[in-house]
C-alpha positions in Angstrom: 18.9 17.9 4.7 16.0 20.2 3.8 12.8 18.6 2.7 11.3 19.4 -0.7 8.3 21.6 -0.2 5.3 19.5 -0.5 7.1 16.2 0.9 5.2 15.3 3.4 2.2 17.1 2.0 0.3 14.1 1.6 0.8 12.5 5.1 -1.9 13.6 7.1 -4.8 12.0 4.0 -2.9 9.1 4.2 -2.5 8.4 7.9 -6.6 9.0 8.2 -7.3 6.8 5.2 -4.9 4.1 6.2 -6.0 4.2 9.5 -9.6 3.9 9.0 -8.9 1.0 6.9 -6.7 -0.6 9.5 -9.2 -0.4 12.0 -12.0 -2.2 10.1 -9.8 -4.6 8.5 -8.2 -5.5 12.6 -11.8 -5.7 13.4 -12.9 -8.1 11.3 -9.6 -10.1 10.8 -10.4 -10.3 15.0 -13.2 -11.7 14.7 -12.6 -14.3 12.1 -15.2 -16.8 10.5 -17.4 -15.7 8.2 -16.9 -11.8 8.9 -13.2 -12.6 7.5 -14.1 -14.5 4.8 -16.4 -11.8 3.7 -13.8 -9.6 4.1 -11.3 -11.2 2.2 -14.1 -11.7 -0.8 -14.6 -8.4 -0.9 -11.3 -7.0 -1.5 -10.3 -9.9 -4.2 -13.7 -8.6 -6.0 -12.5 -4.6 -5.7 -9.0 -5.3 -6.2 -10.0 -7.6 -10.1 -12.5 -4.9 -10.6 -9.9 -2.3 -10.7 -7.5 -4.2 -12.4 -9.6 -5.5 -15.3 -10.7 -1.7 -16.0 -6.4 -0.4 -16.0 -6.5 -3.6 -18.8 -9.3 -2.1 -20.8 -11.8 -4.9 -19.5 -14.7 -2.5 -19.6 -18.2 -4.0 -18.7 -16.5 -6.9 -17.6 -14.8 -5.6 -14.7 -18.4 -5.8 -12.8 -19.2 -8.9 -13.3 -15.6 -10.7 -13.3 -15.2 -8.7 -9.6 -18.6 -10.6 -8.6 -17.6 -14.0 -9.6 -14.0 -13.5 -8.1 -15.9 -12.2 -4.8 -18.1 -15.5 -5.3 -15.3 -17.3 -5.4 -13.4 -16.8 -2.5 -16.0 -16.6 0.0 -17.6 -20.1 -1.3 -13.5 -21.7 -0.8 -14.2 -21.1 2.9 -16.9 -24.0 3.0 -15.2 -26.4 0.6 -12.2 -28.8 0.7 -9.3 -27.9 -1.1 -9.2 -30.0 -3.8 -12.7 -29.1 -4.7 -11.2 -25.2 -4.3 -8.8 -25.5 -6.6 -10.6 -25.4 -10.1 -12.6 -22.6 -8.5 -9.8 -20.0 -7.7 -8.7 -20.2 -11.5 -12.3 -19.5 -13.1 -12.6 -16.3 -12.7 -8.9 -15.8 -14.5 -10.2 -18.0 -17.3 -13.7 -16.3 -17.3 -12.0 -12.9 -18.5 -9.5 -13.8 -21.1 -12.1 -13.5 -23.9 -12.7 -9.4 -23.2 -9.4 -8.5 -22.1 -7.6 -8.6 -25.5 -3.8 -8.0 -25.7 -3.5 -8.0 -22.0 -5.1 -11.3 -21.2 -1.6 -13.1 -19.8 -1.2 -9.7 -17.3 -4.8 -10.1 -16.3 -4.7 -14.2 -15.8 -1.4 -13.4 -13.8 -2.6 -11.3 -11.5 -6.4 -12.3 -10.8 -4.5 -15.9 -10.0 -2.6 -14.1 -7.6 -4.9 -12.4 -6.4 -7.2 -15.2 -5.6 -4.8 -17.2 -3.8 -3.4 -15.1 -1.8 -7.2 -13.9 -0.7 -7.2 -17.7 -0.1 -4.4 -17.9 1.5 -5.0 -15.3 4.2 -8.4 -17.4 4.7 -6.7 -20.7 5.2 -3.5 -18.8 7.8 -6.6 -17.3 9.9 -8.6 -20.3 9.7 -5.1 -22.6 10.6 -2.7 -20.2 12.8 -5.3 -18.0 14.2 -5.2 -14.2 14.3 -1.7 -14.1 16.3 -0.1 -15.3 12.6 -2.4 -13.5 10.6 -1.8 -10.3 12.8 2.2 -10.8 12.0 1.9 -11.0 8.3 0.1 -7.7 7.9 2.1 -6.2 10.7 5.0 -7.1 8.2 3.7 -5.6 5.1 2.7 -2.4 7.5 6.0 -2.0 9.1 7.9 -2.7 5.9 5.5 0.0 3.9 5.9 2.3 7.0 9.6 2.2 7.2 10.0 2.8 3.3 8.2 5.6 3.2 9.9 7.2 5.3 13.7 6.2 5.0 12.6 6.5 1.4 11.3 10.3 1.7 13.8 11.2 4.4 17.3 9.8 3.0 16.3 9.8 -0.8 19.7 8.3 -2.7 19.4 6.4 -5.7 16.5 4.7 -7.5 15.6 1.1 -7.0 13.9 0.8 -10.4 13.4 4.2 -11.8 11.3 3.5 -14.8 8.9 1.1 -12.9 8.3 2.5 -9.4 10.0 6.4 -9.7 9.6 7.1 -6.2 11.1 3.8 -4.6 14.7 3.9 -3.6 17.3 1.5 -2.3 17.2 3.5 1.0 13.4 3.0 1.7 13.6 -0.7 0.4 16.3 -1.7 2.8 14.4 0.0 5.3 11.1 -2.1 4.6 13.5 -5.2 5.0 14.6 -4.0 8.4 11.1 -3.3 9.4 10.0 -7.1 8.2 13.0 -8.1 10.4 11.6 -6.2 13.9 8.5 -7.7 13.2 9.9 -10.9 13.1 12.0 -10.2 16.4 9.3 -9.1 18.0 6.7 -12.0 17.5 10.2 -14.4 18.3 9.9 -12.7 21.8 6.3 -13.3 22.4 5.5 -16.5 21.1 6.9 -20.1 20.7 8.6 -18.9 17.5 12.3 -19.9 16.7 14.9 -17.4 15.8 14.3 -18.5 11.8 10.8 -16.4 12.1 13.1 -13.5 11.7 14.9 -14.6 8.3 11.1 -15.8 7.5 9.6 -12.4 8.1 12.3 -10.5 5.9 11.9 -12.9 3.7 7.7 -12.0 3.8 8.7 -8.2 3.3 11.0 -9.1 0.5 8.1 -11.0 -1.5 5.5 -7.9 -0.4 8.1 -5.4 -2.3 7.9 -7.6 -5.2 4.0 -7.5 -4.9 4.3 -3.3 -4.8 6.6 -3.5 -8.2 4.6 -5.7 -10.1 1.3 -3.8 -9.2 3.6 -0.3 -10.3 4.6 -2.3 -13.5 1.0 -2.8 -14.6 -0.3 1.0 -14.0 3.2 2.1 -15.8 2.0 -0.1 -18.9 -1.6 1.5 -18.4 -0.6 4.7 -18.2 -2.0 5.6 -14.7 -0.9 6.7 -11.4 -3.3 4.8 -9.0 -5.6 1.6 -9.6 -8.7 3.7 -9.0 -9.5 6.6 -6.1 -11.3 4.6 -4.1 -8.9 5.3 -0.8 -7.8 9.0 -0.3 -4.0 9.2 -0.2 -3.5 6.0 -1.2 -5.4 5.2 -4.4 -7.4 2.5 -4.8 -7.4 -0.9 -2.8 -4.9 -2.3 -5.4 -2.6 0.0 -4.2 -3.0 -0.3 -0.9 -2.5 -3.8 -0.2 -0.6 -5.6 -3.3 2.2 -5.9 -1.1 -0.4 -8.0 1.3 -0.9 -10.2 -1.7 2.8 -10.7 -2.5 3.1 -11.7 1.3 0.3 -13.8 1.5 1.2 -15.4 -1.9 4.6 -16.4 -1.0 3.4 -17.6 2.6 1.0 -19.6 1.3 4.1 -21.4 -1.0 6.7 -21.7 1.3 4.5 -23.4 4.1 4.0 -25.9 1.8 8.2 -26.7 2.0 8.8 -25.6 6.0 7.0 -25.9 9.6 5.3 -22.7 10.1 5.4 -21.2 12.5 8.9 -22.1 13.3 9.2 -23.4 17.2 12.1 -23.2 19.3 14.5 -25.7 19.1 
């Protein structure tokens, strides 16, 4: 099958983009502590920033990405239950200026929060071996989408939300969630269920990707902001990373994870 001209014509901005943001965010996700935490902060604070201005937030899209940056870092000295009424102010603190689109903003600066949280607490709990396998998910998952997606085509997964996603690239992602999962099975202590687990991760990541694309769609933009060449802004980059991280952060509440061998 011959390839529509132009294709592939973005590949080469978005494997230097996404690399150079791999590379930081490895660095610092290796060295844990404080240079995570920040790290985490900051991306929470970008990623509300940009979606408070696709709501028509404004000048509050400043200050709400400060407090939300606040936020997160300051849960990494705290005990949870003191956490907890912090990770929903910031949702609270914009409903007044984001008008008809309050309940999509509150819905996704919670989500956002938590799952900054959450990949603060799995670092903090698991170490970087667990942390490492949840991106690796939501990379090989995003990797293998693109291109089964691009390469095979077929039909539409949800044409009027997400145009360019297609059944063939989101099977693909599950597959990719699946190796992942195979792979980290082989080299750790981890039980053959780490494999349904990590499909399982890839599945909630995809969701992530939809609902982010079913916010810009009722916006009336293409990318969160231009903040990453290729790829958009940060939202766009790494909302499957919050679906993952959100749904991880859930389930090990109701299973042992990491599953061990038994």
């Amino acid at each position: 099958m011959t390839s529509p001209p132009g294709q592939w014509g973005d590949l080469r901005t978005r494997l230097l983009s996404g690399g150079t943001v791999a590379v930081v965010g490895l660095t610092l996700m290796w060295l844990g502590g404080l240079w995570f935490q920040a790290l985490c902060a900051l991306a929470a604070g970008v990623m509300i920033w940009e979606l408070a201005r696709m709501l028509g937030g404004g000048g509050a899209a400043l200050p709400l990405a400060a407090l939300s940056g606040a936020v997160v870092f300051s849960a990494g000295f705290l005990p949870p239950g003191y956490v907890l009424p912090l990770l929903l102010l910031p949702a609270l603190a914009g409903l007044p200026r984001l008008g008809m689109n309050r309940a999509i903003y509150a819905g996704f600066t919670v989500m956002i929060i938590l799952a900054a949280f959450g990949l603060i607490v799995l670092r903090s709990d698991h170490g970087f071996v667990w942390l490492a396998w949840l991106v690796l998910i939501v990379m090989a998952s995003d990797v293998f989408g693109y291109f089964a997606g691009r390469s095979i085509g077929g039909p539409k997964f949800w044409p009027r939300i997400s145009p360019k996603k297609t059944w063939a690239g989101t099977v693909a992602g599950w597959v990719g969630g699946a190796l992942v999962g195979w792979a980290f099975m082989s080299a750790t202590d981890a039980g053959p269920q780490i494999i349904a687990i990590s499909v399982a991760v890839a599945m909630a990541g995809q969701l992530g990707d939809i609902a982010e694309s079913a916010v810009k769609r009722k916006a009336g933009i293409k990318d969160s902001s231009n903040l990453i060449p290729g790829h958009g802004g940060l939202f766009d980059r790494f909302d499957a990373l919050l679906g993952a991280s959100v749904f991880l952060l859930i389930v090990g509440q109701i299973i042992d994870f990491p599953p061990v061998q038994v």
